[in-house]
C-alpha positions in Angstrom: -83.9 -146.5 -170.5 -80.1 -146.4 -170.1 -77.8 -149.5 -169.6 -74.8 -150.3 -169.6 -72.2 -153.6 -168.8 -68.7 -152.9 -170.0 -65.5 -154.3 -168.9 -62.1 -152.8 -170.4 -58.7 -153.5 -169.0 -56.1 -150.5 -169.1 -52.8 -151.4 -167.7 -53.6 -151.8 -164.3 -57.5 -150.8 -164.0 -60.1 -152.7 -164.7 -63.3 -151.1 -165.7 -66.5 -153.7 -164.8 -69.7 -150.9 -164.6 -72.9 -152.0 -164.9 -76.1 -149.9 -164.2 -79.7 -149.2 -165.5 -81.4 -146.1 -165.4 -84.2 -143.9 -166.3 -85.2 -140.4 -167.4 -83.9 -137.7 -166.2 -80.7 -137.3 -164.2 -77.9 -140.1 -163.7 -75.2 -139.0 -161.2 -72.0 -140.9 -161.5 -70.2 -140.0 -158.0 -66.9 -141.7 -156.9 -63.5 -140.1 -155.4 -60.9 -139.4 -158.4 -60.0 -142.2 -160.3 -62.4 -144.4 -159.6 -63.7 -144.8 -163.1 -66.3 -142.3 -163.7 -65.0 -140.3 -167.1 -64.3 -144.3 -168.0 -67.8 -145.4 -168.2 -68.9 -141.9 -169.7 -66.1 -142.0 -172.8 -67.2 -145.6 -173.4 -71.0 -144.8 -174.1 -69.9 -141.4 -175.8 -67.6 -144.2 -178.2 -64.1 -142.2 -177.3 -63.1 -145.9 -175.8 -63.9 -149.3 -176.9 -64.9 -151.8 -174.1 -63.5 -155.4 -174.2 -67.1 -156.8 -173.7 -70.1 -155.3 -173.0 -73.5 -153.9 -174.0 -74.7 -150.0 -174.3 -78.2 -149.0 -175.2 -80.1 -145.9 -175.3 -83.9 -146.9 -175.5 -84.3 -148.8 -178.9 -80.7 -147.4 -179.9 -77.5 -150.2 -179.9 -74.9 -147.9 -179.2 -72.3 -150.9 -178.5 -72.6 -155.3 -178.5 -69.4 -156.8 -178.1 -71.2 -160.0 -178.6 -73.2 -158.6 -182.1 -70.1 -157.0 -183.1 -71.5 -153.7 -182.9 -69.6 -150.6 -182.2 -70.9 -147.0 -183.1 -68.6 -144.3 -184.0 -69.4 -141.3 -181.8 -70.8 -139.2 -184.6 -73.6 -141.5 -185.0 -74.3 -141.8 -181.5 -76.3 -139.0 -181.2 -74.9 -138.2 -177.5 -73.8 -134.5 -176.2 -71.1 -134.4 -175.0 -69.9 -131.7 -171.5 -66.2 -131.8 -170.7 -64.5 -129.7 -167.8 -63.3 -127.6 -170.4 -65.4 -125.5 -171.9 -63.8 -126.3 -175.7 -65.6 -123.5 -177.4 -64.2 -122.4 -181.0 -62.3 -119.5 -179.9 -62.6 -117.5 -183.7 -66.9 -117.9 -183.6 -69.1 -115.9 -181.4 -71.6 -117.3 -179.0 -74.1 -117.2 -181.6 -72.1 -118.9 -183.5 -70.8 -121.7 -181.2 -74.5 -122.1 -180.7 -75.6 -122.7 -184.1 -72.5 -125.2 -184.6 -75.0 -127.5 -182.3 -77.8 -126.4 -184.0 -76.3 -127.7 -187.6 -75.6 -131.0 -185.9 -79.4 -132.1 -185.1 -79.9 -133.1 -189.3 -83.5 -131.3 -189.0 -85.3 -133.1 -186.6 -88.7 -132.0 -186.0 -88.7 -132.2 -181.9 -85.6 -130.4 -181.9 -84.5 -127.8 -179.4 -85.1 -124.4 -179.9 -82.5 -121.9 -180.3 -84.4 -118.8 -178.8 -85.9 -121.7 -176.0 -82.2 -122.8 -175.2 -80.9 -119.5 -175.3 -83.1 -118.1 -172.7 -83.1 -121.5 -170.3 -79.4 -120.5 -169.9 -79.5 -117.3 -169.6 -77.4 -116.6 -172.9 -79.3 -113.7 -174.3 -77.0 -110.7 -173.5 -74.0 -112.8 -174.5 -75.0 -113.6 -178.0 -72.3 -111.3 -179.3 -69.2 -111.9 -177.2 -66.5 -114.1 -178.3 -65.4 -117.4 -175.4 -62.2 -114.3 -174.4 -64.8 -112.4 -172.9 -66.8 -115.2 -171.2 -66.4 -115.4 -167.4 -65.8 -119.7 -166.9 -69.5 -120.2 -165.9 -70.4 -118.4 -168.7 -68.3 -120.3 -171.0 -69.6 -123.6 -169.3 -73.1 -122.5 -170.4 -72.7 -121.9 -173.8 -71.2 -125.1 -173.9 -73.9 -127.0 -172.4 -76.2 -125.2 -174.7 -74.1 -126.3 -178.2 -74.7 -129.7 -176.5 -78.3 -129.5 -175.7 -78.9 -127.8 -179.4 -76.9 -131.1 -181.3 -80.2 -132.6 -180.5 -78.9 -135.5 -178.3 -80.5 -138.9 -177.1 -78.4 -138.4 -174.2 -76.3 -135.8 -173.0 -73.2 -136.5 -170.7 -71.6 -134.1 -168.7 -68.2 -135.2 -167.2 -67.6 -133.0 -164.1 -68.6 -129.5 -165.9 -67.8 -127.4 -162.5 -64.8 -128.7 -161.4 -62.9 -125.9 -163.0 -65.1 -123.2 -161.4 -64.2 -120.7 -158.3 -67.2 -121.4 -156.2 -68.6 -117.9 -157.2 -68.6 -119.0 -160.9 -69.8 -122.3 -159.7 -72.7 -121.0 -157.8 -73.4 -118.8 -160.7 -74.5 -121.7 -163.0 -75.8 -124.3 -160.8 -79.6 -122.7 -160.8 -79.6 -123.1 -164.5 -78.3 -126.1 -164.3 -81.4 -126.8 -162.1 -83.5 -125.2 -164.2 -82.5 -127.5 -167.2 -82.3 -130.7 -165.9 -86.2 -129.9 -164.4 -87.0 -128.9 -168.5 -85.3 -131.0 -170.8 -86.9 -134.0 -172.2 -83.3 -135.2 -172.7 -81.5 -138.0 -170.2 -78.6 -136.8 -168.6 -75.5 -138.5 -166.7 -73.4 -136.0 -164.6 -70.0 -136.9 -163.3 -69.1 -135.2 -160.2 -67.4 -135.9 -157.0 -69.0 -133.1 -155.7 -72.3 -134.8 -153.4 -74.3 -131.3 -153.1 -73.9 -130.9 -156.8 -75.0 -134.5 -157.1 -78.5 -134.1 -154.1 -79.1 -130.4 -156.0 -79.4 -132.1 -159.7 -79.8 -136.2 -160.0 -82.4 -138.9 -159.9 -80.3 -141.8 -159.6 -77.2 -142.3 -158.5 -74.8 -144.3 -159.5 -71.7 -144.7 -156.8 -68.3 -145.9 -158.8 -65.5 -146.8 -156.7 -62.4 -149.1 -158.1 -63.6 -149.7 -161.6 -66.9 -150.8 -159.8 -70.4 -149.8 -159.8 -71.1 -150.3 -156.0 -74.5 -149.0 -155.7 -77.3 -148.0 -158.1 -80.9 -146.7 -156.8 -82.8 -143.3 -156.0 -80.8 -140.5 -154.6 -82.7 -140.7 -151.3 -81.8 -144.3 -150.9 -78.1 -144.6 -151.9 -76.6 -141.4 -149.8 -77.6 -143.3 -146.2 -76.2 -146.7 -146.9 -73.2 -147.4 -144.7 -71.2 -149.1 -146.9 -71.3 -146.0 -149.1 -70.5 -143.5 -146.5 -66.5 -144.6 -146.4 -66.9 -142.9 -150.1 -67.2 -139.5 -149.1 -65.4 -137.1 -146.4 -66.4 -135.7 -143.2 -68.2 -133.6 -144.1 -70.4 -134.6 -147.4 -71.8 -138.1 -145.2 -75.5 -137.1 -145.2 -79.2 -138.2 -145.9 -81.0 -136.3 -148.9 -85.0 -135.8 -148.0 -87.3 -135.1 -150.6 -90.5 -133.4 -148.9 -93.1 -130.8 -149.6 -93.5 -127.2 -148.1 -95.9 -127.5 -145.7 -96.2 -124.1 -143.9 -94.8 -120.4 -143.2 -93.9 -118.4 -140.0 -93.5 -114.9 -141.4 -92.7 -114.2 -137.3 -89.5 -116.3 -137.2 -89.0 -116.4 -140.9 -89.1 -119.8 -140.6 -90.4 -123.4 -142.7 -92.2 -126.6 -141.8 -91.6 -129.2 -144.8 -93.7 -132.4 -144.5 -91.4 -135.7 -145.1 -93.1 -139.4 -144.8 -93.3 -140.2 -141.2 -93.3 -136.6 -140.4 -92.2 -133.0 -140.1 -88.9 -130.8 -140.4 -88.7 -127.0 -139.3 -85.9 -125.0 -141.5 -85.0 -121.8 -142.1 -87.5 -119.9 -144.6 -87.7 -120.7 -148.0 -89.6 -119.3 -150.7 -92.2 -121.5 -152.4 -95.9 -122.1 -151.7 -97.8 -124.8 -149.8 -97.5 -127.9 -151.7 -94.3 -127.0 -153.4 -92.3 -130.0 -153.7 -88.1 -129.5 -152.9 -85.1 -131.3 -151.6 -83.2 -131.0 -148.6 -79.8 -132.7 -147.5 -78.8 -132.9 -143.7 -75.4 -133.3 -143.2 -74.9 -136.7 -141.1 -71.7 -134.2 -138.8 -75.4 -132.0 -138.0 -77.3 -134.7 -136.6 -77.2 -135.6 -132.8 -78.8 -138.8 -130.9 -80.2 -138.8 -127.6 -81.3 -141.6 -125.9 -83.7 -139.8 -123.7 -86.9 -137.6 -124.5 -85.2 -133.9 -124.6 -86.4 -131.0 -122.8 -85.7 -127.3 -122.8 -83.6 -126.9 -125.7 -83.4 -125.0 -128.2 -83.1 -127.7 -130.9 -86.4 -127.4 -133.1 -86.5 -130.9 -134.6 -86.5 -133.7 -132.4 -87.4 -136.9 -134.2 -88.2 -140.1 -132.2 -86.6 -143.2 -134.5 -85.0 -146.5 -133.8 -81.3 -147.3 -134.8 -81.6 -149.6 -137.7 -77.4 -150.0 -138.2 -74.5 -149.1 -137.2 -71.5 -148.9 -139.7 -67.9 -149.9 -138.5 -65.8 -147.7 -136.8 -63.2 -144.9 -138.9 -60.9 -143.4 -137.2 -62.4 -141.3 -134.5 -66.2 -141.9 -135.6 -68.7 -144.2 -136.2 -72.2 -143.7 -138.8 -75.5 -144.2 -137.4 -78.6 -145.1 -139.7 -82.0 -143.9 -137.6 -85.8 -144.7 -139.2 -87.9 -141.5 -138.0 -90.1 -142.4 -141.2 -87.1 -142.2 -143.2 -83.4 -143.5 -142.8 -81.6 -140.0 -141.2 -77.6 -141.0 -140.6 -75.8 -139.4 -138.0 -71.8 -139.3 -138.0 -70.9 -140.0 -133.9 -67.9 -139.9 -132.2 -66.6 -143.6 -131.4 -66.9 -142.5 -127.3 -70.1 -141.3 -127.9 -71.8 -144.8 -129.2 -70.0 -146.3 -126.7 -71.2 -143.7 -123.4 -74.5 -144.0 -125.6 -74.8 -147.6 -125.4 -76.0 -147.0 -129.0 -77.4 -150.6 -130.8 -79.6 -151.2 -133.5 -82.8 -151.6 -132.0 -82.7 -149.0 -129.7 -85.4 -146.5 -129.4 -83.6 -142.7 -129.9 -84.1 -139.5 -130.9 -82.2 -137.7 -133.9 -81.9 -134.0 -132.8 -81.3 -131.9 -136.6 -80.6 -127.9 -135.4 -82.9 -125.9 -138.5 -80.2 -123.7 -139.3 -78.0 -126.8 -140.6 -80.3 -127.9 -143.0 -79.7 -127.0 -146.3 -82.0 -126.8 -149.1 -79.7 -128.2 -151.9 -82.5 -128.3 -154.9 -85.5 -126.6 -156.5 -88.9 -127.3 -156.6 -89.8 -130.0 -158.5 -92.4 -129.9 -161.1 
């Protein structure tokens, strides 16, 4: 379990975060500036709150109140800047084992060759960081990390210096790690496909301010939290199972609770949990039972809420068996008649669904 309640004034900002969370992955998402490398360079120790309380299971990393502050060496977090901040005169290899020499013996710690093959670092061994493309330098980084031996690694926005080639180079073994290590991880990003590919929880900062804390699913179709992102990140994220293949119109049916989505074909086998995220701008409402199109997912619901107008549109939160939220033009809702309460369908084309993480285990 991770918690933390810290306040700190700096100039102007006031940091006041306060969230709980379990294993696996923590996403901290908010717009730039909203406090997020704060929070994440007060549990690493690189600032000191004004009052609070960190914990790391049984470990007191900071108590204001107990007077206890631990310098970041013996905090036994990883750390993952933007930067890559390799040792420019040492190898891969050698970067690696910096990590290794950090972990003082423990008997569950990583291995080397395990680590070294999770991300993909085997042919790279030899190369020094000059001859590292940026994802590749990213990875070795997140490998020193993971090979310190950490109680909790933190990784403050590691692909917001990547190309999107470089970034969708490492993503899949970021996948691949966060599914295999034992090891909690919080993730910075403002980025919310990085953030529905990767995290458990999610944490949603705005203002100095944790304004939402819960399960992926659950946070990314509140209304108060859709303001938070642009037009075209507003979405639900489903987490379903792969329920069938049509090899004829390479196509696949994934089972959701309350019922059934058809998207283009992915590869997994019957059973096979994933994730998928439907972008809120890809979601129509009818108020009538459609007929004759070519829309393959129709899903009767009822409106639940309605968020408050922005600008030109308006967010629309539909129960089909889950919450679905559909970004409307402010005309529409109005020629719609659109109200909570009333019965509708969501109409979600399959080619706009995107699969946005593996399967899980």
């Amino acid at each position: 379990m991770i918690s933390v309640a810290v306040r700190k004034r700096d100039g102007d900002f006031v940091l006041d975060a306060r969230f709980e969370s379990g294993a696996g992955v923590t996403a901290l998402f908010g717009v730039s500036g909203a406090g997020k490398t704060s929070i994440v360079n007060a549990i690493a120790g690189l600032v000191r709150p004004d009052w609070g309380r960190i914990t790391v299971g049984d470990a007191v990393l900071f108590d204001s109140d107990m007077g206890v502050f631990l310098a970041p060496e013996r905090r036994g977090v990883g750390y993952v800047f933007q930067e890559d901040r390799l040792f420019p005169h040492l190898d891969v290899r050698r970067n690696l084992r910096y990590g290794s020499r950090r972990r003082d013996g423990a008997r569950d710690a990583p291995d080397f060759d395990a680590i070294v093959e999770l991300l993909g670092l085997d042919r790279l061994l030899d190369r020094l960081p000059h001859r590292l493309s940026g994802g590749e330098k990213q990875r070795v980084a997140i490998g020193r990390a993971v090979l310190s031996h950490p109680r909790l690694l933190l990784m403050d926005e590691p692909l917001a210096n990547l190309d999107a080639a470089r970034r969708d180079e490492i993503l899949p073994f970021l996948e691949k790690m966060c599914r295999d290590l034992a090891v909690p991880i919080i993730y910075v990003s403002h980025a919310i496909d990085e953030i529905t590919r990767l995290a458990d929880t999610l944490v949603v900062v705005d203002a100095g301010k944790t304004l939402a804390v819960g399960a992926v699913s659950e946070v990314t179709t509140r209304l108060d939290i859709a303001p938070l992102t642009d037009r075209r990140d507003a979405g639900t994220v489903l987490d379903g199972r792969i329920e069938s293949h049509d090899s004829t119109y390479h196509l696949t049916t994934v089972s959701f609770p309350g019922g059934q989505l058809v998207v283009p074909a992915i590869g997994g086998i019957i059973g096979e949990k994933l994730r998928l995220r439907i972008q809120a701008r890809d979601v129509a409402i009818a108020t009538d039972t459609p007929s004759h199109i070519s829309t393959l997912n129709c899903l009767p619901g009822v409106i639940t809420d309605i968020g408050m107008p922005r600008h030109a549109h308006q967010d629309i939160l539909v129960d089909v068996g889950m919450p679905i939220l559909a970004r409307l033009t402010l005309r529409s809702v109005a020629d719609l008649g659109l109200a909570p309460g009333r019965q509708v369908t969501a109409l979600i084309k399959s080619v706009a669904v995107d699969r946005n993480a593996a399967a899980a285990d």
